[in-house]
KEDOLO-956412 format. One record per residue (C-alpha): x, y, z; residue number from 0; residue in one letter. Coordinates in pm, 1 decimal. Each point is the difference from the previous one (the first is absolute). Example, Ala and Ser with C-alpha at 12.3 -4.5 7.8 and 13.67 -1.06 7.14 Angstrom:
# KEDOLO-956412
         c1         c2         c3   num   residu
     1230.0     -450.0      780.0     0        A
      137.0      344.0      -66.0     1        S
END
This chain:
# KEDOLO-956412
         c1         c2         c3   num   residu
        0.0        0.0        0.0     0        X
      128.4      318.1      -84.5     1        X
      131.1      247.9      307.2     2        X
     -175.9      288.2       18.0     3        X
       92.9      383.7        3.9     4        X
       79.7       63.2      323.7     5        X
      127.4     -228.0      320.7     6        X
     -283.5      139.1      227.0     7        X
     -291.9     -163.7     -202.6     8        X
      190.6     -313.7      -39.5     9        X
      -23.0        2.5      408.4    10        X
     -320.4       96.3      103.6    11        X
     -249.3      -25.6     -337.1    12        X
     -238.4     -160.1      161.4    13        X
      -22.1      331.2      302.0    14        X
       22.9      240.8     -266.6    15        X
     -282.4     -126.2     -227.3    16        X
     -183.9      -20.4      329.2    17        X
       74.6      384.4       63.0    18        X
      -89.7       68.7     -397.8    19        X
     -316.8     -114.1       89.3    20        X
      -45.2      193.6      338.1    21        X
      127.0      269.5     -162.5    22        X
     -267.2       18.6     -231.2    23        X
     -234.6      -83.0      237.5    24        X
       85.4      344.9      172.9    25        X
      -66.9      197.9     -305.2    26        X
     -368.1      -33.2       -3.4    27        X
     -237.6      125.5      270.8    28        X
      -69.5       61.4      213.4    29        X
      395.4       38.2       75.9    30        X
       64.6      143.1     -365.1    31        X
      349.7       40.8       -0.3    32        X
      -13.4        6.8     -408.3    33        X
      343.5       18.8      -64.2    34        X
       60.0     -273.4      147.7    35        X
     -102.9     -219.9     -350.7    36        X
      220.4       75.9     -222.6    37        X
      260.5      -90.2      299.2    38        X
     -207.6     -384.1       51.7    39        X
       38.4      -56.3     -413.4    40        X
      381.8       94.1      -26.2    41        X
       47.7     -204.1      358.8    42        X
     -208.9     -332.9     -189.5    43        X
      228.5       89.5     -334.5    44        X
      329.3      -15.5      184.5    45        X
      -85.5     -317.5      194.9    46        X
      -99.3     -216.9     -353.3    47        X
      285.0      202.8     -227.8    48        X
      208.9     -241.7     -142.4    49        X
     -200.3     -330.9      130.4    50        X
     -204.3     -219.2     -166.4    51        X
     -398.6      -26.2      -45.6    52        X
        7.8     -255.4      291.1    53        X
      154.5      213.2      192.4    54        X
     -200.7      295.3      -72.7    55        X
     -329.3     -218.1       43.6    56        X
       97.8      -65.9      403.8    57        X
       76.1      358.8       56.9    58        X
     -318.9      110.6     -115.9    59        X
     -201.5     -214.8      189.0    60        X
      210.7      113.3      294.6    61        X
      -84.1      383.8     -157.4    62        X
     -376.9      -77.1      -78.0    63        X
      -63.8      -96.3      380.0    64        X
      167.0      204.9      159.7    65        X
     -148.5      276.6     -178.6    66        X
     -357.6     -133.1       12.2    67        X
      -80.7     -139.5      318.0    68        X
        7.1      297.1      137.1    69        X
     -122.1      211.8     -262.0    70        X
     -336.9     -218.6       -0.7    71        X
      -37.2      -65.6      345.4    72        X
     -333.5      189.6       -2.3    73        X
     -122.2     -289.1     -197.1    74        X
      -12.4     -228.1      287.4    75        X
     -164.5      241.0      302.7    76        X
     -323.0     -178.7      -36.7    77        X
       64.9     -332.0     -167.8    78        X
      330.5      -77.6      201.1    79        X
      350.0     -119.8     -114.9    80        X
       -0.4     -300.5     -249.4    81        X
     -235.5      216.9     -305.5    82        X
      243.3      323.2       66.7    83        X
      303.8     -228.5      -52.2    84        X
      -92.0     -199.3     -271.7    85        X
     -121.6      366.3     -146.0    86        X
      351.4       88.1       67.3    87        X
      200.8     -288.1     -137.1    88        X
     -243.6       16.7     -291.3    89        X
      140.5      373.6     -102.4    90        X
      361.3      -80.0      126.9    91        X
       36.4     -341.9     -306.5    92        X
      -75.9      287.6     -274.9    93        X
      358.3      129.4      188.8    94        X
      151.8     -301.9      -53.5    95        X
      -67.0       -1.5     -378.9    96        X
      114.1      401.9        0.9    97        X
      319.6      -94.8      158.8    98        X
      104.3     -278.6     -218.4    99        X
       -6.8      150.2     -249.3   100        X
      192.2      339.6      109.5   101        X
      336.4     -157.2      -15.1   102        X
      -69.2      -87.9     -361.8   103        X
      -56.4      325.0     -120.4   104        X
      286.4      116.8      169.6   105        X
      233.8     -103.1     -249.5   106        X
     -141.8      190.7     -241.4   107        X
      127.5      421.6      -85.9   108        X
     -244.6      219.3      217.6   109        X
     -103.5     -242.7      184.0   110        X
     -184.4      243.0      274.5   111        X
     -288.7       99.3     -293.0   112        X
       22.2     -392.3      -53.1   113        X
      -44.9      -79.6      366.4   114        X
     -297.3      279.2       61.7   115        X
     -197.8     -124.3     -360.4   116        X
       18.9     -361.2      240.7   117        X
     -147.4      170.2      284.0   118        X
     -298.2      113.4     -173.4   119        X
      -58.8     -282.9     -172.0   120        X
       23.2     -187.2      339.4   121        X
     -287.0      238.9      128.2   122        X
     -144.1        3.6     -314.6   123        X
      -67.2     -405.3       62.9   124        X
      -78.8       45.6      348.7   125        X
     -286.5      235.6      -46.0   126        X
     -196.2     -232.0     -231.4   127        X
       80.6     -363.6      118.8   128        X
     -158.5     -180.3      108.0   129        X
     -390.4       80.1      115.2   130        X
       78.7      337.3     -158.7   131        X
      331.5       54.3      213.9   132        X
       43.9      195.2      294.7   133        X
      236.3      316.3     -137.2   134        X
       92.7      118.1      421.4   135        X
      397.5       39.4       29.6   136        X
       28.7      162.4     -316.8   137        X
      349.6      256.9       -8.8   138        X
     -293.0      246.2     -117.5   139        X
     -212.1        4.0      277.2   140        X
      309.9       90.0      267.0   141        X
       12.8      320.8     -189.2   142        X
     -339.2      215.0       40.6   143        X
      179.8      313.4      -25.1   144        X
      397.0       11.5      -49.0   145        X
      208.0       77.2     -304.8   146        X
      -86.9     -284.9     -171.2   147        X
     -373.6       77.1       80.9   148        X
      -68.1      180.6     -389.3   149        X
       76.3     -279.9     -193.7   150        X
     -312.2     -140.8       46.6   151        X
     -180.0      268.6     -184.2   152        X
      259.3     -142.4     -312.6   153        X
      -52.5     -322.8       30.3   154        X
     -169.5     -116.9      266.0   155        X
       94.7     -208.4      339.5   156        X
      238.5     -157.1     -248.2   157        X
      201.8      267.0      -97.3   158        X
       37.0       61.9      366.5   159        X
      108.3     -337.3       76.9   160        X
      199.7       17.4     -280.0   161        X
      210.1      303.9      117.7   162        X
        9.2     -113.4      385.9   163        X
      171.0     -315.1     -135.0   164        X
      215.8      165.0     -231.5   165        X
      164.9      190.7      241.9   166        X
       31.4     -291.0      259.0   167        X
      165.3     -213.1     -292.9   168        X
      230.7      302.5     -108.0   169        X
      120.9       27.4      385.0   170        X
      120.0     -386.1       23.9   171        X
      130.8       86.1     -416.4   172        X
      198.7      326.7      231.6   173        X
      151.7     -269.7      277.2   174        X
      102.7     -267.4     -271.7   175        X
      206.9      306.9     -213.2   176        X
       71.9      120.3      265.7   177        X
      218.2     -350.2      157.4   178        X
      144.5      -73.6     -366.9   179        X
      194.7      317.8      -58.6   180        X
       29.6     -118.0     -338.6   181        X
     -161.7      286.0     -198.6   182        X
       -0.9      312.9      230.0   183        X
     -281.6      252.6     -106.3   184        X
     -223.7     -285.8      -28.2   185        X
      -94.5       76.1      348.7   186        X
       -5.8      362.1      -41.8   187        X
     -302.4      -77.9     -323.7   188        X
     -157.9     -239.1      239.5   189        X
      -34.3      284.5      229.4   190        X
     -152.4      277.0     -212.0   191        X
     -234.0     -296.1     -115.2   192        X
      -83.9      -83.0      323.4   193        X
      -75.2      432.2      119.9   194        X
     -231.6       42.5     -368.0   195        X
     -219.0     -269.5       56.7   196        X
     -168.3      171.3      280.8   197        X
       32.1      342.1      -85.4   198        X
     -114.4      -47.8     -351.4   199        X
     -333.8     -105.9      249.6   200        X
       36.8      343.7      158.0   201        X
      -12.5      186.0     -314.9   202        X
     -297.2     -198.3     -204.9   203        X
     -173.1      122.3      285.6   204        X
       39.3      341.2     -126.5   205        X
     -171.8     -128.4     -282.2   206        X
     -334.0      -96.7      170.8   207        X
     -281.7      252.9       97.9   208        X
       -2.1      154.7      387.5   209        X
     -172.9     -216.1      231.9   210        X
     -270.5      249.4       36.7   211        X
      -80.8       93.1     -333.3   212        X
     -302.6      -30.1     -197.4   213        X
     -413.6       58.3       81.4   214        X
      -55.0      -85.8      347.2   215        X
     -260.7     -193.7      172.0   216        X
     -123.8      -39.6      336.5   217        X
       20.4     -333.1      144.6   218        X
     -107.1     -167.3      340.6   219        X
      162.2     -374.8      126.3   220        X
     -146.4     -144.9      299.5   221        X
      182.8     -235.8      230.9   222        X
     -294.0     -163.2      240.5   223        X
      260.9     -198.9      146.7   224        X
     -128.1     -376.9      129.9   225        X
     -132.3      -83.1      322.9   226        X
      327.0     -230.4       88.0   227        X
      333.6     -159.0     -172.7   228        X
      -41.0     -297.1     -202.2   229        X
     -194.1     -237.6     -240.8   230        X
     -241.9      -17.8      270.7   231        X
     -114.2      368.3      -57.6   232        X
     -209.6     -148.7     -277.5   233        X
     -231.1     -133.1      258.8   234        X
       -4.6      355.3       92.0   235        X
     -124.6      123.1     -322.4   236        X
     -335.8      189.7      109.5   237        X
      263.6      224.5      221.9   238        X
      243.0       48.6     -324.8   239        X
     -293.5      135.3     -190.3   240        X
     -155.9      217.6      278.9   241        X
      352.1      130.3       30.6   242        X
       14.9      135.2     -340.6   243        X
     -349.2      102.6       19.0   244        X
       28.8      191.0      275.5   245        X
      367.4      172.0     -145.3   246        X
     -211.8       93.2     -311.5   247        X
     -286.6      160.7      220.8   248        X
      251.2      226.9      208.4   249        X
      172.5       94.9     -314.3   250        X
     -363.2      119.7     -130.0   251        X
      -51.3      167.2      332.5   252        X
      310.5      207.8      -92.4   253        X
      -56.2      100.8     -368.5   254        X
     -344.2      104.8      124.5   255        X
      153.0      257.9      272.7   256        X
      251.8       78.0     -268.1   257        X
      307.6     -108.2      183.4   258        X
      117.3     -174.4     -293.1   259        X
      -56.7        4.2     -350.0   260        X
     -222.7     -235.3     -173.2   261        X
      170.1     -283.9     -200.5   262        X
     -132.0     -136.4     -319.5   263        X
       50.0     -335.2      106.5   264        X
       75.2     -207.4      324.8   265        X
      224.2     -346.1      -44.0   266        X
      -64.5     -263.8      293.3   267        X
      243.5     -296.2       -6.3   268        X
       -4.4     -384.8      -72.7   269        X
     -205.0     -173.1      224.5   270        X
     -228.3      319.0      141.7   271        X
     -271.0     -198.6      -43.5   272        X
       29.9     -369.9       32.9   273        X
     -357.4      -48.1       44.9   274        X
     -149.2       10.2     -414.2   275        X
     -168.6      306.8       -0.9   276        X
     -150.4     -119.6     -345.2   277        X
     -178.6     -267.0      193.9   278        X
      -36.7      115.0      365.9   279        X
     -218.3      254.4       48.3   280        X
      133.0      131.2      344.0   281        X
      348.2       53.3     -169.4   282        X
     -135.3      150.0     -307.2   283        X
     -250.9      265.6      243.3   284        X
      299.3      101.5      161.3   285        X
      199.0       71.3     -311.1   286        X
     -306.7      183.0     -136.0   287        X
       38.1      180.5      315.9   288        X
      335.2       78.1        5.6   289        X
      -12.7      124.4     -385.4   290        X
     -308.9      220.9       32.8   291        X
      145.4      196.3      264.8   292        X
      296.7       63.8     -170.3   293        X
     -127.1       77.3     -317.0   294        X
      235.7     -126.6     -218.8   295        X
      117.7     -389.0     -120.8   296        X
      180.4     -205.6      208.4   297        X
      267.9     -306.2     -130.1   298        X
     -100.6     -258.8      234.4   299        X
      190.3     -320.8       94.1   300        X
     -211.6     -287.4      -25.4   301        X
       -2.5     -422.4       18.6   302        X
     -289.6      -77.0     -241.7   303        X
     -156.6     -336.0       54.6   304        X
      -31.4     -203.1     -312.8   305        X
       -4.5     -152.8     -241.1   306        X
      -67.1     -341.0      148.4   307        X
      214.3      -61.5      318.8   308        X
      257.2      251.1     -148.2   309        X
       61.9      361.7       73.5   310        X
      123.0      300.7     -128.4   311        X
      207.6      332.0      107.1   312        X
     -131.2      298.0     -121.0   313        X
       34.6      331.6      -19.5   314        X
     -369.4      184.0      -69.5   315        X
     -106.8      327.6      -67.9   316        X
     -255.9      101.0      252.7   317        X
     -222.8      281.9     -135.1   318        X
     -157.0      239.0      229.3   319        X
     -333.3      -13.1     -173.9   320        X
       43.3     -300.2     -213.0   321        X
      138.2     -253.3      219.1   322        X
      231.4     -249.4      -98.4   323        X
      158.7       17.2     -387.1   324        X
      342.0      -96.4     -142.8   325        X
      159.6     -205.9      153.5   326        X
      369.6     -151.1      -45.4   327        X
       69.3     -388.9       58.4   328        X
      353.1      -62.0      151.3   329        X
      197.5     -228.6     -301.1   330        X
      303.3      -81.6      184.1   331        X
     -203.7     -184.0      324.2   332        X
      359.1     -107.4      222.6   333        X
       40.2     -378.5      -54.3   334        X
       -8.4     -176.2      386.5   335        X
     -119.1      322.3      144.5   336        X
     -345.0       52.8     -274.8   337        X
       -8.2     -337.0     -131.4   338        X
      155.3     -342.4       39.0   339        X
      189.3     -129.0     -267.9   340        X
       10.9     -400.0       11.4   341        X
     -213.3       43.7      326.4   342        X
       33.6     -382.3       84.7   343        X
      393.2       11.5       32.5   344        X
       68.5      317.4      121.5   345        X
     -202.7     -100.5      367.3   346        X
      233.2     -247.3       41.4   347        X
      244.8      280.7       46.0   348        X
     -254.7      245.2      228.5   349        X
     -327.1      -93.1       99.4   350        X
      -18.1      415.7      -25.9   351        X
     -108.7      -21.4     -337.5   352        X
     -340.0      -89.3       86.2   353        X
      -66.2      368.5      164.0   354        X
      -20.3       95.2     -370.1   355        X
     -399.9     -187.8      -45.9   356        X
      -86.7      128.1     -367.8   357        X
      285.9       89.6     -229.6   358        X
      -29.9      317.4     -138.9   359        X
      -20.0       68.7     -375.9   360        X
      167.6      168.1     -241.5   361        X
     -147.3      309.2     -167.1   362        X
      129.0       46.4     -410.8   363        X
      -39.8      374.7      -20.9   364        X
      242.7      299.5      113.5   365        X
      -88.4      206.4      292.5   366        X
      -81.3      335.2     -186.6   367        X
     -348.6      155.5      124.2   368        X
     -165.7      306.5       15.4   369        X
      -13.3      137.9      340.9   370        X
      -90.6      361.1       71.7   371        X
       27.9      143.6     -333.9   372        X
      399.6     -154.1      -12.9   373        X
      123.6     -290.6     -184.4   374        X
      191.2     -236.2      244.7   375        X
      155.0     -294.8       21.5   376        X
      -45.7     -274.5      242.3   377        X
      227.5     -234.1      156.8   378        X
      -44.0     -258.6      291.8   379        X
      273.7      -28.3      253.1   380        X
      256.3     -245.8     -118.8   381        X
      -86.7      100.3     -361.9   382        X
      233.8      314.6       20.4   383        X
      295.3     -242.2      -67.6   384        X
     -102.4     -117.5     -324.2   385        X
      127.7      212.2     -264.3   386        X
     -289.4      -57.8     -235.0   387        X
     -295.4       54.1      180.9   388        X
      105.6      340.1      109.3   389        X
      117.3       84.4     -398.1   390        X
     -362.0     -123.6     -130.9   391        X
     -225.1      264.7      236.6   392        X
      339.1      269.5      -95.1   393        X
      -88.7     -105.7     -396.9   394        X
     -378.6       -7.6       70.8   395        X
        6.1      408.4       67.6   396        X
       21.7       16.6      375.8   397        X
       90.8      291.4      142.9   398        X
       80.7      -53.7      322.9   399        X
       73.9     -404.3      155.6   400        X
     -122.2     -122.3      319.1   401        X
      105.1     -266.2      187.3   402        X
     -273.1     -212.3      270.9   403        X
      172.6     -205.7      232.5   404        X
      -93.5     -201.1      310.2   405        X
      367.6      -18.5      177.2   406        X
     -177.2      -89.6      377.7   407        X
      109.8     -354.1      -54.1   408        X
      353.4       52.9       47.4   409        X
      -14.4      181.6      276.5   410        X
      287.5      243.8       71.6   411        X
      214.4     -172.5     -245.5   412        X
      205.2      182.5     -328.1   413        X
     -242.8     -120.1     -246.2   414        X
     -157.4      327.7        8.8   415        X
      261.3      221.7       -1.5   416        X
      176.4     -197.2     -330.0   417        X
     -336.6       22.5     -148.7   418        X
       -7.6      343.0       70.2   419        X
      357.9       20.0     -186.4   420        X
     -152.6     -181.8     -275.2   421        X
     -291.2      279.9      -50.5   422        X
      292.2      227.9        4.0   423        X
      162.2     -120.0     -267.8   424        X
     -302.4      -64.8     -189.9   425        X
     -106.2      356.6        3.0   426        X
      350.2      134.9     -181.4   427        X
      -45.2     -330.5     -216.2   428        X
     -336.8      115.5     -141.2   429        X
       53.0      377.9       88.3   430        X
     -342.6       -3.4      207.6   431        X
     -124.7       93.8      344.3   432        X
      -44.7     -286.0      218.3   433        X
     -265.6      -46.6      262.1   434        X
       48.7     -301.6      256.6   435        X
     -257.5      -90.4      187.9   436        X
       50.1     -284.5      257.3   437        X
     -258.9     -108.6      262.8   438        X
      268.0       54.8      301.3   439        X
      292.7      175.4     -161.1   440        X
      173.2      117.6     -188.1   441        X
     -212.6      224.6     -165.4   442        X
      192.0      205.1     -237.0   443        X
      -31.9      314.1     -223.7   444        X
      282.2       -0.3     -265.0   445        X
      131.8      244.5     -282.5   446        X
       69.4     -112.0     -324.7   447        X
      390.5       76.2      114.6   448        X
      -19.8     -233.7      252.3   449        X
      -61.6      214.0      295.8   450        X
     -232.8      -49.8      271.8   451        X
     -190.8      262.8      111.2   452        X
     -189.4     -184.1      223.6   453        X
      -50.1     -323.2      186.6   454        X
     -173.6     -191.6      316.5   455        X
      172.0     -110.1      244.2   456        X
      -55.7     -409.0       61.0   457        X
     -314.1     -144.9      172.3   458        X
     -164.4      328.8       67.1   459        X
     -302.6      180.7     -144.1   460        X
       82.6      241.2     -235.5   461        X
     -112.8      235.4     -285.0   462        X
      179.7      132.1     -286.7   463        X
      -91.6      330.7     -215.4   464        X
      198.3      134.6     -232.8   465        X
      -26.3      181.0     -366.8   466        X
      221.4     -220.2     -237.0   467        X
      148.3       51.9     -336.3   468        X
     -221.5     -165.1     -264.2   469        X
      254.1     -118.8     -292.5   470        X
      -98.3      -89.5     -379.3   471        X
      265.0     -158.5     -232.4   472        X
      213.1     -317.3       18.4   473        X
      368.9       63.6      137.5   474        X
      240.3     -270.0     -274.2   475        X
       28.5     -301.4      236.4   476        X
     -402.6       29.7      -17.8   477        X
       -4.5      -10.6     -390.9   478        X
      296.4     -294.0       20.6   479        X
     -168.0     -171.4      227.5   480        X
      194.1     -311.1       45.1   481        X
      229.8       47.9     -318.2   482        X
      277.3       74.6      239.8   483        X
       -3.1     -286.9      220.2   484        X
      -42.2     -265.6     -272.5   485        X
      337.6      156.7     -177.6   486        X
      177.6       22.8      310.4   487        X
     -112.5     -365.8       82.7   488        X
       70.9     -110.1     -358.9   489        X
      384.0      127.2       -4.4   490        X
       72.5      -64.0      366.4   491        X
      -67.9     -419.4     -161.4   492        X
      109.9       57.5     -356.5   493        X
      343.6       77.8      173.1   494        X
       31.8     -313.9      223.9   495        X
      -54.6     -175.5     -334.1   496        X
      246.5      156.5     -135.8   497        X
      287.0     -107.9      237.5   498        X
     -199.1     -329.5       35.3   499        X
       15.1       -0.8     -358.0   500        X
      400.5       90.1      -72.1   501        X
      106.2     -269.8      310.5   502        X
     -215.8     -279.8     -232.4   503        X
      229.2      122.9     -324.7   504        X
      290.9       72.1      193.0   505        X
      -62.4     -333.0      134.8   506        X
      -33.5     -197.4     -336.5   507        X
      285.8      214.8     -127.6   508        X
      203.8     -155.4      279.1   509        X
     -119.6     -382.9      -40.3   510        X
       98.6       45.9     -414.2   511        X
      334.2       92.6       53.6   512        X
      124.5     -250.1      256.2   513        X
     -225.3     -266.9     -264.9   514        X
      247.6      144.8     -249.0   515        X
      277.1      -34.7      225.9   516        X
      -95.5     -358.8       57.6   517        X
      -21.5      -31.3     -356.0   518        X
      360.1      131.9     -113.8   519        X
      145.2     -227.2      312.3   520        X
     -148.6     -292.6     -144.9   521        X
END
């Protein structure tokens, strides 16, 4: 096996793999130490350059745990250990095929654009396999707003990965010129490489609008907060709705004495009304209530029985006068936590999965509605991680996205504040205001820069009001849509084959001249 770079990693690869991973870990939220990735990719590059696949293979399963274990640990507050690590260990083998193949490409000339075209391509994988993939962990989503933030409105999540990975790779590129000493002002071009990547970020986001600009509208989010922690607030779900009921009647009670402005819409979250206010006509009165007094539509959050022993997450218009209109059906439902893929096997790993009683369907529509006079476009909790859903109601002429979430289930855990990142990102991405709205927090109100202007505090009441920027237009990773990532993807393989590809001819090269050899000898 071939030695690599430096005597350190031949020592301790299996430690420093392991601190890769933490590393990375440390980047996302809520700790958010975002420089911090480009450091993990350069630390996993060093630790495989100059190995083998094999060898690259073990250290990224020692990378892949080490970075996801703890970065899903919300996963298991409700349904314990064994789903949260195979969840884990799931996300941590697409690692192991990443980090195989990193010493491969290694060998090639600029191998750091190499390396990060691998690194989307791993994510790229990741976010659609299998059950529709699970796309948390992505270099992207540590990076709500940095330097490397306004990429995103260029080519998406990708193009941020892309560039976070880049400049990890060209850091280990830096160390290995730098221990050679065989061509001196190759570390010196490294370097400058290394200082443009992000500051090219910096200035394309001269290029984008202000945060603030454009018509303005004037929005209201309502946190009811739930009555305790857990999947057992479900139970609980008269309280949930009286909750945001109640929010909706005190924020009427306000326009009405003019203490605050009146908005042209109000957004509840996910799971505001378990109860189907379609079919129950408690649930629906209250609504009615709720709507009347405020005199404008509200986006309400709510489990819709049918059809059969199935249900369905929606988010529905709820007229003042008219009453319930259109409505959005959730199409990414989260496999094990919606529905139960291959129900029969998977209890004979948790006996949790029968809390989930009717698997939830898929809707087959975007999320753009008319609410309040404004196009928008509706998203359901997890959904804000999937690059297409949020480009279809972007494409479909809304002006403004909104994300409903239920995060009460995981408690006091990250998972809200890296979904929170991931609404970030998603409103430079798409250049669009951003309105999260989550049953216990957070509750967000974000620019189409990435700032927030305002958000909840977790597991309290709360109300939002603020007038937002209302944007028209597509910003280019919008009109690429997923061009980038597929070409990225595409050369990131096309180049292992190609050093696959020349050790095969190299190879037969070989095997023909000693056959000649053998042949003159004779």
């Amino acid at each position: 096996m071939p030695a690599s770079t430096d005597p350190v990693f031949d020592r301790y690869p299996l430690m420093l793999s392991a601190a890769a991973g933490g590393l990375l870990f440390l980047a996302f939220p809520p700790y958010g130490f975002w420089p911090l990735a480009p450091v993990a990719v350069g630390l996993l590059c060093l630790v495989v350059h100059g190995r083998g696949p094999g060898w690259g293979a073990g250290q990224g399963l020692i990378f892949g745990i080490t970075l996801y274990v703890p970065l899903l640990s919300w996963s298991g507050t409700e349904v314990g250990a064994v789903p949260w690590l195979l969840l884990a260990v799931s996300q941590a083998f697409f690692c192991v095929g990443l980090s195989a193949l990193l010493p491969i490409v290694q060998r090639l000339p600029g191998w750091p654009v190499w390396v990060a075209c691998l690194w989307v391509a791993e994510e790229c994988a990741r976010s659609r396999i299998p059950f529709g993939g699970f796309p948390w962990g992505r270099l992207a989503f540590s990076q709500p707003r940095t330097w490397f933030t306004p990429y995103a409105a260029y080519g998406g999540a990708p193009l941020v990965t892309f560039a976070v990975a880049l400049c990890g790779a060209l850091l280990a590129a830096g160390y290995v010129a730098v221990l050679r000493r065989d061509r001196p002002r190759r570390p010196l071009a490294i370097a400058a490489a290394f200082v443009a990547v992000p500051l090219l970020g910096a200035a394309a986001a001269r290029g984008l609008p202000h945060g603030d600009s454009g018509p303005r509208q004037q929005v209201a989010i309502i946190q009811g907060n739930v009555p305790r922690l857990g999947l057992n607030f479900n139970a609980q779900r008269t309280a949930v709705l009286r909750n945001h009921v109640q929010a909706t009647l005190e924020l009427a009670e306000r326009v009405r004495s003019g203490a605050t402005p009146q908005p042209a819409f109000v957004v509840w979250p996910e799971n505001s009304s378990d109860i189907d206010p379609l079919a129950d006509l408690d649930a629906r009165t209250q609504i009615d209530a709720a709507a009347a007094a405020i005199g404008v539509p509200i986006l309400v959050g709510a489990v819709l029985d049918g059809p059969g022993d199935h249900l369905r997450n929606a988010g529905i218009v709820w007229d003042p006068v008219s009453g319930p209109g259109a409505t959005y059906i959730k199409r990414h439902p989260v496999p094990f936590g919606e529905y139960i893929p291959l129900r029969p096997l998977a209890r004979l790993v948790s006996k949790e999965v029968d809390r989930v009683h009717g698997d939830f369907l898929a809707g087959d529509e975007p999320g753009v509605l008319d609410l309040g006079g404004q196009r928008i476009g509706d998203v359901i909790c997890f959904e804000v991680a999937y690059d297409g859903l949020l480009r279809d109601v972007v494409r479909g002429g809304a002006g403004l996205i909104v994300v409903q979430t239920n995060n009460a289930t995981f408690d006091r855990t990250g998972e809200t504040y890296q979904q929170l990142a991931m609404s970030r990102l998603r409103a430079v991405e798409y250049g669009r205001t951003v309105l999260v709205a989550a049953t216990s927090g957070v509750s967000a109100v974000i620019t189409p820069d990435g700032t927030v202007r305002a958000e909840s505090t977790i597991f309290t009441s709360d109300l939002l009001e603020d007038s937002v920027p209302v944007r028209e237009g597509l910003t280019l990773a919008a009109r690429l849509g997923a061009w980038p990532e597929w070409l990225a993807s595409l050369a990131g393989m096309l180049a292992v084959g190609s050093v696959l590809g020349s050790g095969i001819v190299s190879a037969r090269r070989n095997r023909a001249v000693e056959m000649a050899k053998e042949t003159e000898a004779v």
